[in-house]
N, C-alpha and C positions, 0 to 999 in steps of 0.2 A: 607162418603166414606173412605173405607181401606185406608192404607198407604200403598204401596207398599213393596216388601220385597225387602232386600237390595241384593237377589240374583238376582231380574228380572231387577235391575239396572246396574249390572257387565257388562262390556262388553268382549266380546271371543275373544281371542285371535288367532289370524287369520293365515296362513300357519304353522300348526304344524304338515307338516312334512318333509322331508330332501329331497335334488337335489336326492341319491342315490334312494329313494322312488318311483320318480318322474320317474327314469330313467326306474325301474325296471317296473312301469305299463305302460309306454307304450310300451315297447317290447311285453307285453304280449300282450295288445291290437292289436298291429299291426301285431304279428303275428297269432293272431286270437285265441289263449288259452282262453284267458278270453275275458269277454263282457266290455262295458263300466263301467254298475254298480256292478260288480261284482268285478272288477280291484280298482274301487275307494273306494268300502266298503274291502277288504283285504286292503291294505294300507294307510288306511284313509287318503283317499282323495279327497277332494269335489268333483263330478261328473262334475262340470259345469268345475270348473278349472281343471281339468284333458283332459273333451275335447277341453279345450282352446288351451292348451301347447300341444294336439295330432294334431291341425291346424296351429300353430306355429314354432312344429316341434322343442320344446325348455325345457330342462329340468331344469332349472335353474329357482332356489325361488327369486320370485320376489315379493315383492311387493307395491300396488301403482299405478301410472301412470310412463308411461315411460320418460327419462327425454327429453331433447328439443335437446341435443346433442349426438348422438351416442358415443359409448363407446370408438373409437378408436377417436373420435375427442377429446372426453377429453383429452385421455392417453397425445394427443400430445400437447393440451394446457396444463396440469400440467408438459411437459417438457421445452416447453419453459419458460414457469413460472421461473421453479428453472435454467434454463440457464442463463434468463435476468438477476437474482438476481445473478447469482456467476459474471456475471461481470460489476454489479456496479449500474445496469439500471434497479430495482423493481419495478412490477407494483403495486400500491394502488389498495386495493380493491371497489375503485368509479374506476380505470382506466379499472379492468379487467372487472365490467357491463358493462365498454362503447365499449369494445374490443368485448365481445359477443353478446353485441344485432349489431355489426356492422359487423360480422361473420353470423348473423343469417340473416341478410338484403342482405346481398351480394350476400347468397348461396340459400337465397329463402326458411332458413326452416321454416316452419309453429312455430311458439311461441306465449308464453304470455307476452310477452315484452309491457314496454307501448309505444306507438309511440309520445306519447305527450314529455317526458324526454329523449324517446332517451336514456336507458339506462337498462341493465338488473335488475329484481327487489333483493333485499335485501334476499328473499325467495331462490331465485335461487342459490346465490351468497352462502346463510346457508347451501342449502343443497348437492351443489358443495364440500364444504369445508368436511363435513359430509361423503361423498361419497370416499373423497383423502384422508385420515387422513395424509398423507407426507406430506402435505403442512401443513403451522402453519404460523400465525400474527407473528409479530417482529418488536423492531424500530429499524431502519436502524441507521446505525453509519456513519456519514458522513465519507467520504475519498478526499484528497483534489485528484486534477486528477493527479498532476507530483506524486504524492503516486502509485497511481494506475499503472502508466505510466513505472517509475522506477524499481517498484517489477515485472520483471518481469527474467526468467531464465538466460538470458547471462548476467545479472547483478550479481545475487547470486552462479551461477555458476565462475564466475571469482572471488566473493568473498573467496569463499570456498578454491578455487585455494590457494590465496594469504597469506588468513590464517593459511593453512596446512605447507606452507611454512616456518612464522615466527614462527611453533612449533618445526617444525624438526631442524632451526637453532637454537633457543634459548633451545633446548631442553626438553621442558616442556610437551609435547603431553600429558604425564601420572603424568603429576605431576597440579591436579587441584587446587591447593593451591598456586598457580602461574599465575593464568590466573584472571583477574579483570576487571570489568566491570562498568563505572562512569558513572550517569546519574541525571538530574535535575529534580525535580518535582516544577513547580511554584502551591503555595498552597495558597488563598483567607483564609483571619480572618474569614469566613463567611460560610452556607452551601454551598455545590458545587450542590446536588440534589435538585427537590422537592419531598419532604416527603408521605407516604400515610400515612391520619389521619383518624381518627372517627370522624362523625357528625351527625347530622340528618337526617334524609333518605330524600331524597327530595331539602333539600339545596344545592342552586348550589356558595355561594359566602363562602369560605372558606379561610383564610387567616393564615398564619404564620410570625409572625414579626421576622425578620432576615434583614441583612445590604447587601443591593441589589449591592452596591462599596466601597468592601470592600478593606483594602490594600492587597499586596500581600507580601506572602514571597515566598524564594526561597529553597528550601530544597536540599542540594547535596548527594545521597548516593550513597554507593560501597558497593560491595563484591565481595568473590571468587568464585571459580567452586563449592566447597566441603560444601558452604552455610554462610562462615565466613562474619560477617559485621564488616565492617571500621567505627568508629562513625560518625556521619553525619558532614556535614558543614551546617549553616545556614545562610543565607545573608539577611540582612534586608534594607530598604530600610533609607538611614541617614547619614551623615555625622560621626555623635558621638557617640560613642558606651559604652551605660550607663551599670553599672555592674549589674543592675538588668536582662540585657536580657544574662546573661547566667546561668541565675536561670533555675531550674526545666525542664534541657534540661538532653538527656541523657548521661551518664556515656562519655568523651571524648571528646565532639563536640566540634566544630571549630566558631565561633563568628564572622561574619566579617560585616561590613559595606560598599553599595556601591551608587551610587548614584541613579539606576534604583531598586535597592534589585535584581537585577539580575549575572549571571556571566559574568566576565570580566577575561581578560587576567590575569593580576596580581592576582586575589583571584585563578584562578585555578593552576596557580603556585603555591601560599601557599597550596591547597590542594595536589597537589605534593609530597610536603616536607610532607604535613599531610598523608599521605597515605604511607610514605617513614617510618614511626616512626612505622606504626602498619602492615607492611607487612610482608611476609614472607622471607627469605634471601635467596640468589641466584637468579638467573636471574627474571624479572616479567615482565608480558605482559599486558597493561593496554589497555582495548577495550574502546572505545568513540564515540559519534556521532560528524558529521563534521558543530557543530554550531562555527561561525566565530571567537568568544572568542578561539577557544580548537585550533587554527592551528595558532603558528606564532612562529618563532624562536627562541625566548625566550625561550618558554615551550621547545624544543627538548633539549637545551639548561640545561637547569634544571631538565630534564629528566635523561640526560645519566650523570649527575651527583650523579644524586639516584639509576642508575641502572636499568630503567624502560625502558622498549619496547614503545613504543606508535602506536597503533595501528585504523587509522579510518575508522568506520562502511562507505558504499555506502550512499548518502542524500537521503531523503525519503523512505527509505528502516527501519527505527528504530525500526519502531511498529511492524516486523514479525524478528527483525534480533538483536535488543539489549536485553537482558536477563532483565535489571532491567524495563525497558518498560514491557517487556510481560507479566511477574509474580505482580512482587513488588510491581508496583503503578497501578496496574489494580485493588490494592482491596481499593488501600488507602484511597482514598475520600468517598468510603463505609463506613470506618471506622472512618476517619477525621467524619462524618457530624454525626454517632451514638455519638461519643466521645462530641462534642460538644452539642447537645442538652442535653446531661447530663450534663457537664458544667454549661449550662444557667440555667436549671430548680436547680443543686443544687448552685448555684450562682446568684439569679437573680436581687442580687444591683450591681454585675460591669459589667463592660463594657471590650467590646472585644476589645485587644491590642494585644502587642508581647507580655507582661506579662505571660495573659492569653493563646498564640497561645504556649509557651513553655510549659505548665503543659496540655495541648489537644495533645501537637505533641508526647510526653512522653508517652503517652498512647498510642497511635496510633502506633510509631514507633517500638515497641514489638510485636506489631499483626501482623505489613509487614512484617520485614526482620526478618524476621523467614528462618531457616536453608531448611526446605522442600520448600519453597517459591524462596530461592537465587537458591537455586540448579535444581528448574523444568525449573527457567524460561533459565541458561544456557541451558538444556538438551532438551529445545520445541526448542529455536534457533539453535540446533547443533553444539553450542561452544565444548561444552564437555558432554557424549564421543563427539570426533569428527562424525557427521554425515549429510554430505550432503544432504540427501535424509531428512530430519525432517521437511521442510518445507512444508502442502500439499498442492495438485496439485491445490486446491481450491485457496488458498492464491494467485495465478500469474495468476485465468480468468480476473480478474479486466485490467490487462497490453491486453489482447486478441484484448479490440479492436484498439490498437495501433500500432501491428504489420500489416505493410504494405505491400502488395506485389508489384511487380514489374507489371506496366500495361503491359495484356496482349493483347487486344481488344479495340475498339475504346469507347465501354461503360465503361472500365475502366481508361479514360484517365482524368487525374487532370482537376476539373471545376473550375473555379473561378468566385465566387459568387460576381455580382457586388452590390446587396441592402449591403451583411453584411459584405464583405471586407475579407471573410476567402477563403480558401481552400480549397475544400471537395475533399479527394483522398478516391476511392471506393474501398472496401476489400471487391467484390463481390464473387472473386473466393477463400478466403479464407476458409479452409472445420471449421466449429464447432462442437460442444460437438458430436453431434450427428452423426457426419460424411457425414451432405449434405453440398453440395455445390454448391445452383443455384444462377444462376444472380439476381433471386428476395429475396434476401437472406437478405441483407442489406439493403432494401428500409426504411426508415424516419421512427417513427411513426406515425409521422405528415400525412403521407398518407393519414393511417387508420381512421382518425378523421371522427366528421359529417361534415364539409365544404367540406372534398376532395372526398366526396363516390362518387359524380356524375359529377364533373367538376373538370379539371387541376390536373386529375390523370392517369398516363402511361396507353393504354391500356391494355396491357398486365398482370395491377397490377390488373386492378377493372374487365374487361370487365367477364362478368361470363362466357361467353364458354371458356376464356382461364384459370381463376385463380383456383388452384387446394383445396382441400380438408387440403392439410398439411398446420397443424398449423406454422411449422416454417415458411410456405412464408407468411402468416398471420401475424405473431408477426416475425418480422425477428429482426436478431441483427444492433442496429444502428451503422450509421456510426459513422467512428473516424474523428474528423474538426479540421486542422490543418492551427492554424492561423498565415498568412503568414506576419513575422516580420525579422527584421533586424538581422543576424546571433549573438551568443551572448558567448563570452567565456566561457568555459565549468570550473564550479567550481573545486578545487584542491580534494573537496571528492568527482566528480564524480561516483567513482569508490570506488571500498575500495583501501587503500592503507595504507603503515607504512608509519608513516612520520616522516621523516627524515633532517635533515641540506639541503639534494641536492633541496629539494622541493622548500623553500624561496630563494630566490634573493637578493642580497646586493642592497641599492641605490647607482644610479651611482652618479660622479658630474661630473661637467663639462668639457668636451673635444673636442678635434676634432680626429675623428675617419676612419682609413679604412679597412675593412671591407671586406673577401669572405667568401661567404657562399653557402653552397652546392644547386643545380638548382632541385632538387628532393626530397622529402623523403625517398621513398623506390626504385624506380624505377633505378636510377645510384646513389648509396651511396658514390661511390669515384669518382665523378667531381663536379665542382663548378663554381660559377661565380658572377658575380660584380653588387652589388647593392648603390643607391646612399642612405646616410644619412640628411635630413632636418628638422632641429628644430628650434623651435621658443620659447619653454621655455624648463629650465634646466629637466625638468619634462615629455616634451612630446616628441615621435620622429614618426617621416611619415617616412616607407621608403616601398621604391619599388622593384619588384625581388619577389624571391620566399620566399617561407613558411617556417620561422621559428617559435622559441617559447618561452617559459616560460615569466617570468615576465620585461616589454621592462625595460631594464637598461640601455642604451647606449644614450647618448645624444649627442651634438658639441657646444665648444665654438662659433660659424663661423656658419654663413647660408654657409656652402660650400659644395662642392661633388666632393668627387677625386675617378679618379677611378684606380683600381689594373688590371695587367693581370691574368688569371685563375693561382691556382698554382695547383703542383702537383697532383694526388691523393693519400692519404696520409693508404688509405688500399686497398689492392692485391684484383684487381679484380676474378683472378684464383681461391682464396680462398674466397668465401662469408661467415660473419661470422656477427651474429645476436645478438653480447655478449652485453649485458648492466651492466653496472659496478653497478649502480643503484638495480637494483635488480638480481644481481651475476647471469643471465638465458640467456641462448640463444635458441630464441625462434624466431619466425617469426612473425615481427610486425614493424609497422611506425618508422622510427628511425629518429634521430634530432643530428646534430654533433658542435660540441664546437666549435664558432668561433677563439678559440685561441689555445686548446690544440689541438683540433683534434678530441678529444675523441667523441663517438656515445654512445647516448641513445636511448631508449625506449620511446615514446612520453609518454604514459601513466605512464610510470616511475618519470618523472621530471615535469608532470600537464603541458604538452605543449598542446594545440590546435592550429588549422591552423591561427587564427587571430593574433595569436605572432609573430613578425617577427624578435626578435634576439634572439641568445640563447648562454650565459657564464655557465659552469657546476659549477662555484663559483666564489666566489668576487677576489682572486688570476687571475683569468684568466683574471675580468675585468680589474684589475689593468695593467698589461702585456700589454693589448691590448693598454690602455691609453698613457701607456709612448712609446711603438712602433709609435703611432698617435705623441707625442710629438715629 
């Protein structure tokens, strides 16, 4: 028997020819010009598929089977898709087969789903993706939720505020060689990735020997707006600081010893002074994040001794809002973990030490802080130029589901959940990306699952005469669970803020004290009235009355309680005036007035929250107040 020829094996390639083709013989057809095969041999076009699409009434190349979802059902599941993902909540692609074959069971479409797994198949899932090319795999970056929660517009927005501020005082708007930016990278002796290697095809046990706890160090770097780097500081974890470990470090760096190899109060002051040797002269503005080391009176203290601003980023807000986060150390451990397997392979009798981490960091630290590197990551945060709007709109869906509306409807009223002890408040009437906004908007996923299709689900969610075709009431966005705890003071970098002397508090000692304080924050700023003082150590005080703040300094030798008549009002009611000395603005906001001088702040100015209940604008004031008491 012949072999057959390798043309009768070719297989033809199948609709070769164009929608516009398509379009033009059926007009003809239908308007009776031409006949069926006469329409289909001009335009070469298979006869049978030509009277297909003239019964279809559809001139669109297709080919194939049709898929199990209609076109507009897709469109709107690849919207919610990329919705859930901008704020935080992605579906895996095992979650979206369980989503569709549970869409497909609801609404009754005929598929090829298996009924035994209960889930769409693998095929479907390829040729969805095939079908969207917008859509694309990716691993998800974790985000812790007060991140998420934080980053959102009236935060950044008030940042931006406050920052504009401390340029136009200090004068540096336009002078980037002035504006600096500190931040820590804690860095593992060790790879930080895993590697992709070569092996065998087929092999599934692959290993690379590396030190799984490793020590850590702490790397501190800076720069400016214009891309200049400060040399690093390096903090290693030790008491004693051997002279080998400031070998094969680069050109400058600072050496210190601490007991966690982390920063502490004391080493970021030495970096102060170290930052004070290689700045630029005239005024400087030093940005920071609000880790508990970087805030305490000392540092202001040693600041305005060098000259320096200090200025702290909002908490949780770093990773879109500090320059050396965004640019500098987003490539580093890229480059840490190449740096190092060259290390090992051309080193492979020693052992990984600080020795070693200095002649790896040396390499590495040339390929970060690179001037194009210092300088995008201020220009993505909108440090410099100054630009508000740099953040984008993507970076604040994650906060979306945390803003809460005010209940408007008996469906929107706070439930509390007796099994799991939280809060569930509903953002049903909240509108999203897309601009709907029904009450089935924010239903659970939990709904959609297989246990809830047929039991202990609203009817309104499952029952098929009511539930509609749009995907977003299908995949709606989940609620935000607000777990109900004990009120909790609100940290001093809430917010961004410069910090300054007014922000810390003197400890008090021991006195016996009395005490008016004004009955209002903002509502009657000039009356007052009498609250009692009881303590039981030098350290703590109870008192009763209204809402003051900052940090409690007031103590009493005496469990005793005297009380004052109201005095005065000590500013013109006629004249209402909002001036905070604190940050030199009058503005309309919560104010907090000095038990002693008089003086009115800005709550947000002096880090008052309502659970503070005294407030001295400084240690002067306490003092005054003490020997008045004496």
């Amino acid at each position: 028997m012949e072999n057959e020829s390798p043309a009768s094996t070719t297989r033809k390639k199948r609709a070769q020819w164009t929608s516009q083709q398509m379009e033009n013989a059926v007009k003809m057809v239908e308007r009776g010009i031409l006949s069926t095969y006469t329409a289909a041999a001009r335009y070469n076009i298979p006869r049978r598929t030509l009277r297909n699409h003239l019964v279809s009434v559809s001139t669109t190349r297709k080919l194939g089977r049709s898929a199990i979802l209609t076109t507009e059902q897709e469109a709107g599941l690849v919207r919610r898709i990329i919705r859930l993902a901008d704020v935080g909540v992605p579906l895996t692609s095992k979650m979206l087969r369980v989503q569709a074959f549970s869409f497909c069971k609801i609404k009754k479409i005929p598929n090829t789903f298996n009924d035994d797994k209960n889930v769409a198949g693998k095929k479907w899932l390829r040729l969805f993706l095939k079908r969207h090319p917008e859509l694309a795999r990716r691993k998800a970056q974790m985000m812790n939720p007060a991140r998420a929660q934080k980053l959102n517009k009236v935060i950044v927005s008030d940042h931006f505020s406050k920052y504009k501020s401390v340029l136009d005082r200090l004068g540096i708007e336009h002078k980037p060689e002035s504006i600096y930016n500190i931040d820590e990278k804690n860095c593992r002796i060790s790879l930080h990735h895993q590697q992709e290697v070569l092996t065998a095809k087929g092999r599934k046990r692959v290993h690379q020997i590396a030190n799984e706890h490793a020590e850590s160090v702490t790397v501190v770097g800076c720069g400016n707006a214009i891309g200049s780097a400060i040399p690093p500081m390096i903090l290693f974890k030790g008491k004693r600081l051997k002279p080998e470990f400031r070998d094969n470090l680069p050109p400058g760096s600072l050496v210190k010893m601490t007991p966690k190899g982390s920063m502490t109060t004391e080493t970021f002051i030495e970096f102060i002074n170290h930052l004070h040797k290689y700045r630029t002269s005239g005024p400087c503005l030093l940005i920071f994040d609000g880790a508990k080391c970087h805030l305490d009176f000392t540092i202001v203290e040693e600041a305005e001794k060098c000259g320096i601003t200090l200025y702290c980023l909002p908490s949780n807000t770093t990773h879109e809002l500090q320059p050396m986060d965004k640019s500098v150390y987003r490539s580093f451990e890229h480059h840490w973990d190449q740096e190092l397997i060259k290390y090992v392979s051309q080193h492979p009798e020693r052992t990984l030490n600080k020795t070693s981490f200095n002649v790896v960091l040396s390499q590495v630290w040339s390929k970060c802080m690179t001037i194009t590197n210092i300088s995008n990551g201020f220009r993505a945060t909108g440090l410099y130029p100054y630009n508000p709007d740099a953040i984008p709109e993507e970076a604040f869906a994650p906060s979306a589901l945390s803003e809460l509306p005010n209940p408007t409807n008996s469906e929107n009223i706070a439930v509390l959940s007796v099994e799991s002890g939280e809060q569930e408040i509903s953002t049903a009437n909240v509108e999203d990306s897309d601009g709907s906004g029904t009450d089935t908007e924010n239903l659970p996923l939990s709904l959609l699952s297989k246990n809830n299709l047929n039991a202990g689900t609203p009817q309104k969610t499952i029952d098929n005469q009511s539930i509609t075709c749009d995907m977003h009431t299908f995949l709606p966005t989940p609620k935000f669970k607000v777990v109900v705890t004990a009120p909790r003071k609100k940290s001093l970098n809430y917010r961004a803020q410069e910090v300054t002397k007014d922000l810390f508090g003197d400890r008090a000692t021991n006195s016996t004290s009395q005490i008016t304080v004004p009955s209002s924050r903002v509502d009657a700023p000039g009356t007052s009235s009498i609250i009692k003082i009881n303590t039981k150590t030098p350290k703590s005080a109870s008192v009763t009355g209204c809402i003051s703040a900052q940090p409690v300094v007031a103590a009493t030798r005496k469990r005793t309680s005297v009380k004052t008549t109201k005095s005065e009002p000590k500013r013109d009611d006629n004249k209402p005036s909002w001036y905070c000395p604190a940050c030199e603005e009058d503005r309309l906001d919560d104010m907090r007035q000095c038990l002693t001088c008089g003086i009115w702040y800005h709550e947000v100015c002096v880090g008052l929250t309502p659970a503070d209940k005294i407030f001295y604008c400084s240690g002067d004031c306490l003092k005054k107040n003490m020997k008045k008491a004496d």
